[in-house]
N, C-alpha and C positions, 0 to 999 in steps of 0.2 A: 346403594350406600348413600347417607347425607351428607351433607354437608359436613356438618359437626362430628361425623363416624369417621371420614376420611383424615381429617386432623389428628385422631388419636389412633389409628391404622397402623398395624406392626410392622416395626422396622423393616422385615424382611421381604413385606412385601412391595419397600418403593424401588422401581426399576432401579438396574445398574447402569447408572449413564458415565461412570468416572474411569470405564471400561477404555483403554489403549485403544489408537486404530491402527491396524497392520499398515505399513509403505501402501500395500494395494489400495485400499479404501481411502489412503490419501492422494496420491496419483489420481483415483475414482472422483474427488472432489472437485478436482479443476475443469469437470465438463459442468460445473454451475455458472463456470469464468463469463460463457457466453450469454447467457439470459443474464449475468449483472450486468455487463456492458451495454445490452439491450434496455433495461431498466433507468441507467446513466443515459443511453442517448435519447430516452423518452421524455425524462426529465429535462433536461434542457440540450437541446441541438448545437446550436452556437455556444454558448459553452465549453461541452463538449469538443469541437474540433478546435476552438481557440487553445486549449489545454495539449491538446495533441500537439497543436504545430510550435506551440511556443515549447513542449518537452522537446519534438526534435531537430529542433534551432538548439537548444543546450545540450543534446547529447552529440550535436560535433564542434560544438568549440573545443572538448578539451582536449581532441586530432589539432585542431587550427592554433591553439597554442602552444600545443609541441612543436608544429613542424613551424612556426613563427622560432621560437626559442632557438632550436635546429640553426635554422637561418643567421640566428642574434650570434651565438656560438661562435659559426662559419666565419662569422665574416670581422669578430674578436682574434682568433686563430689568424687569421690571413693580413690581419692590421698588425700582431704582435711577431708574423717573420718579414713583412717587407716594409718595416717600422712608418708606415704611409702616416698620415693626418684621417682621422676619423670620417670618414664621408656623409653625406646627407642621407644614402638608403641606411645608413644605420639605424640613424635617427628615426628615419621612417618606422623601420620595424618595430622598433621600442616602445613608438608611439601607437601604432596596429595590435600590439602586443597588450599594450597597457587599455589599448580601447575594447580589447576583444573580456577582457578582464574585469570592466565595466558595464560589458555590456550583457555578460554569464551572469553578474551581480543582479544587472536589472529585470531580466528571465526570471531568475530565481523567484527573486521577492512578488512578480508576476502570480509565475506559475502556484506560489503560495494564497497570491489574494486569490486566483480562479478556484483553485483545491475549496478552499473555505465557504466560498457563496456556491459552485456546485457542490458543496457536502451538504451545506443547509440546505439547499432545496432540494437534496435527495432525499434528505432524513425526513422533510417534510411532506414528500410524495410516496415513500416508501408507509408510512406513517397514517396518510389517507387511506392509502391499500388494506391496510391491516383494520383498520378502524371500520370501512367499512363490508370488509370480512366478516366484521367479528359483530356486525351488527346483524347478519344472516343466522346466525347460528343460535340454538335455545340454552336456555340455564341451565341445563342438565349437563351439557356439554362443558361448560364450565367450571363446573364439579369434576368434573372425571380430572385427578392432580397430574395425570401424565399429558393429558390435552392440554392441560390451564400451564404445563415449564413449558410446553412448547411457546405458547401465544406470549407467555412472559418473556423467554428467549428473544423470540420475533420482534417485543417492543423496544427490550433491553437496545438489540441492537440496529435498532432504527438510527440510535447514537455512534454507535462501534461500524457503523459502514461509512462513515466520515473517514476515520480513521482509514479503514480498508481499500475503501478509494484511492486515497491520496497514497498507499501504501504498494497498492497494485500499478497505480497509474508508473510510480518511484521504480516497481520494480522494471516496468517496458523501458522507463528509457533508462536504467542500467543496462539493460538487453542491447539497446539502442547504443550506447554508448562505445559499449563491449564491442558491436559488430565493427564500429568507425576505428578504433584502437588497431582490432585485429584486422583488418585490411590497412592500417598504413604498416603496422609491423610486419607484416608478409612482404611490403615492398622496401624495407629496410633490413630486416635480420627475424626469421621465420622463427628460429628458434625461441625469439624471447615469448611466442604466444605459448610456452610453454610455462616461463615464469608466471604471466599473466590468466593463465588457470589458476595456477599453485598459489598467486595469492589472495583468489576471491573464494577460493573452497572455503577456508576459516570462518570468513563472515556471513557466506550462504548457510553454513552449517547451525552457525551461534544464534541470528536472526529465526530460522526455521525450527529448533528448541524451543526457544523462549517464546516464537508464538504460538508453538502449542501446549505449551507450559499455561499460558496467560486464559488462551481459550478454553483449557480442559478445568482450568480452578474456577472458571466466571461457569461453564457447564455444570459441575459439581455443586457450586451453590442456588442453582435455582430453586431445588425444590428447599433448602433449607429456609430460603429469601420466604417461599413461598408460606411455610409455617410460621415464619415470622408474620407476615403478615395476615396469618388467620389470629394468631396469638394476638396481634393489636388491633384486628377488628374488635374480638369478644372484648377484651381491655376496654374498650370504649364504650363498650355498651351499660 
């Protein structure tokens, strides 16, 4: 089939990609987790582990300003029945408190600038990869319209693994986070890790939708993208 036969090519016969994937085959997904993190730590090393340590430096501050706060509490409570004068560890605390508050601030915006230069340099090595893949391969291949959504996918989200990244990287140290939480709460009152389920099922649920909402409509338009742009080749001619 040519070029120009595959453009005008009955509806019926372009794959169904806009097809549901069963829980299983998404479950099935997550054994790619490991070749991307391999990919991540190809692209840059150092990087890489700077991004780690500084996530989990912030996923225990926010155990270190509980159990600061705890403390602040305490020792409000113990000033207000033995009507004492405000003492100096108060201060302290407030001040550890207020430093540790600055200093989750300064992580953060960290962890933001490392996210940004390791996505650009992934996108840009992910990007080489493909390029020169796609330099091995003959023209014929690039006719065939279900090869040519794939390599388009492929380029699309040379961009969209930025996103992913910093997406994946977000979700470990929520993970991270969650494990610091749920071991001070076992040594305080067991039962609230039961709240502390209860209130992150919503947002795991609402997140997990709408990325595969987002994924499955950017999947669907490939091959449409793709007649578009046979339609503005011939247009130019």
């Amino acid at each position: 089939m040519t070029f120009l036969a595959r453009l005008f090519k009955k509806k019926e016969e372009t794959p169904k990609i806009g097809t549901q994937l069963t829980f299983k085959e998404r479950v099935a997904a997550l054994k790619n987790l490991p070749r991307f993190f391999k990919m991540v730590w190809q692209t840059s090393k150092w990087m890489t582990i700077t991004n780690a340590l500084l996530r989990l430096l912030l996923s225990a501050i926010p155990l270190a300003i509980l159990y600061i706060g705890k403390l602040i509490v305490d020792q409000v409570i113990f000033i207000a029945k033995t009507n004492e004068t405000v003492p100096n560890y108060l201060w302290k605390l407030v001040a550890i408190e207020f430093g540790l508050a600055i200093l989750s601030d300064i992580l953060s915006r960290s962890i933001n600038l490392m996210d940004s230069l390791l996505g650009d340099l992934f996108s840009n090595h992910t990007s080489i990869k493909i390029i020169s893949h796609a330099a091995t391969l003959d023209l014929e291949q690039f006719e065939n319209s279900t090869f040519y959504d794939k390599m388009e996918r492929a380029r699309q989200q040379t961009i969209g693994r930025t996103i992913l990244l910093s997406q994946v990287f977000s979700q470990v140290q929520d993970l991270i986070t969650m494990a610091f939480l749920a071991a001070g709460l076992l040594a305080f009152n067991p039962w609230l890790i039961v709240l502390l389920i209860v209130a992150i099922i919503p947002a795991f649920l609402g997140e997990a939708y709408f990325n595969d909402k987002t994924y499955a409509l950017s999947r669907r338009q490939t091959p449409e993208k793709r007649e578009l742009d046979y339609v503005r080749f011939l247009g130019c001619q």
